[in-house]
C-alpha positions in Angstrom: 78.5 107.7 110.7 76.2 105.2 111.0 78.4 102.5 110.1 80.7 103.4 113.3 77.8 103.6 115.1 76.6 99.7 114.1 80.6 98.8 115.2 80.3 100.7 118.9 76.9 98.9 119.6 78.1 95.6 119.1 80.8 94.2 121.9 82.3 91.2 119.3 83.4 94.3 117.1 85.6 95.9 119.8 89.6 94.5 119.5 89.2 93.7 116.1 90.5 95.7 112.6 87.7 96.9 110.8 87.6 98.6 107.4 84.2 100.5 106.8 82.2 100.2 103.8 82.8 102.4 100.8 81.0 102.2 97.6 82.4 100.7 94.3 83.9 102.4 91.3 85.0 105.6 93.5 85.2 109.0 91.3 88.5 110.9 90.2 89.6 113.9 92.1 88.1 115.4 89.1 84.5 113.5 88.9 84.2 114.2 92.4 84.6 118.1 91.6 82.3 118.4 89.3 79.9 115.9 91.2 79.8 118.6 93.9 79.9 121.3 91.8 76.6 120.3 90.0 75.1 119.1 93.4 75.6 123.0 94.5 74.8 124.7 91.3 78.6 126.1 90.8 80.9 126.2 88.0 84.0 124.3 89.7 87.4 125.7 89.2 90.7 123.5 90.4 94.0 122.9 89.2 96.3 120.1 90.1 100.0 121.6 90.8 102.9 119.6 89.9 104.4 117.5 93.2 107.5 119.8 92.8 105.6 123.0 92.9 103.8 121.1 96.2 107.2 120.7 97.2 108.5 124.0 96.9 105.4 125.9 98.3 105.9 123.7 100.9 109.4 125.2 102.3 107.5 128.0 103.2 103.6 127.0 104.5 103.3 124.1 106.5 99.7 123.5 105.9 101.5 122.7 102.1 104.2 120.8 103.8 101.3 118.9 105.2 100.4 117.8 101.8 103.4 116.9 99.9 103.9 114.7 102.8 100.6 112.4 101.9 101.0 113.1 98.2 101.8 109.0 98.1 98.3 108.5 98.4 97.4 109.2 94.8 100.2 107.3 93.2 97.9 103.5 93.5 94.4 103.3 94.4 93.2 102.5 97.9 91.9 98.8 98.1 89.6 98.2 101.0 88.3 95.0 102.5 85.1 95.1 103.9 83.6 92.1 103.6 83.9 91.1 107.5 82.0 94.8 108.0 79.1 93.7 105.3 78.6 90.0 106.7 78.5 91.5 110.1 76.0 94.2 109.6 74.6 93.1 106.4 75.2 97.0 105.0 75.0 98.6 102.2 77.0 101.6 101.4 75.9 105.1 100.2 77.5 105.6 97.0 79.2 108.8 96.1 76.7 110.6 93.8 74.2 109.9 96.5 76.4 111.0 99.0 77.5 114.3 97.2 73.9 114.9 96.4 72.5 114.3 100.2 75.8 116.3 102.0 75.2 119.6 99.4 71.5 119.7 100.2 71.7 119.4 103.9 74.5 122.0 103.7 71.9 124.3 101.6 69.2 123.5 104.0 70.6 125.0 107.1 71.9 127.9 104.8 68.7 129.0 104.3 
């Protein structure tokens, strides 16, 4: 958020691509799961499915259909250039455990 912010105060960023900062050495599916699990004090369960089985639950939802439609973003990593972004602005990004960690205690804040 605050990086879109820094890009909608400034009048040079407007007309131009920008890719927004993300954090190096980005967590697994997996990592990320349990990243969140320990952040809210749950046991995760998941399962990946099979891309056919995405497929063939997806001839009859079409929140499933949704899915086996992006299912091309996990065959290669994303690769993002932000360098342009970090000269700008001079930011640092928030990396992921932080970001698990500040997202499950907010959430657990306003729960209570």
């Amino acid at each position: 958020m605050k990086a879109l912010s820094l890009l909608v105060d400034r009048e040079d960023a407007w007309n131009r691509a920008w890719h927004l900062p993300t954090a190096g050495d980005p967590p697994t599916g997996g990592e990320f799961i349990r990243a969140a699990g320990d952040a809210f004090g749950a046991e995760p369960k998941y399962r990946v499915l099979h891309p056919l089985l995405v497929r063939l639950a997806g001839l009859v939802h079409s929140d499933i259909r949704e899915v086996r439609e992006m299912l091309y973003q996990n065959k290669y990593p994303y690769l993002f250039d932000f360098s342009r972004f970090e000269q700008a602005f001079a930011f640092t990004p928030t990396s992921y455990a932080d970001g698990i960690r500040e997202t499950a205690a907010a959430y657990l804040s306003a729960q209570s």
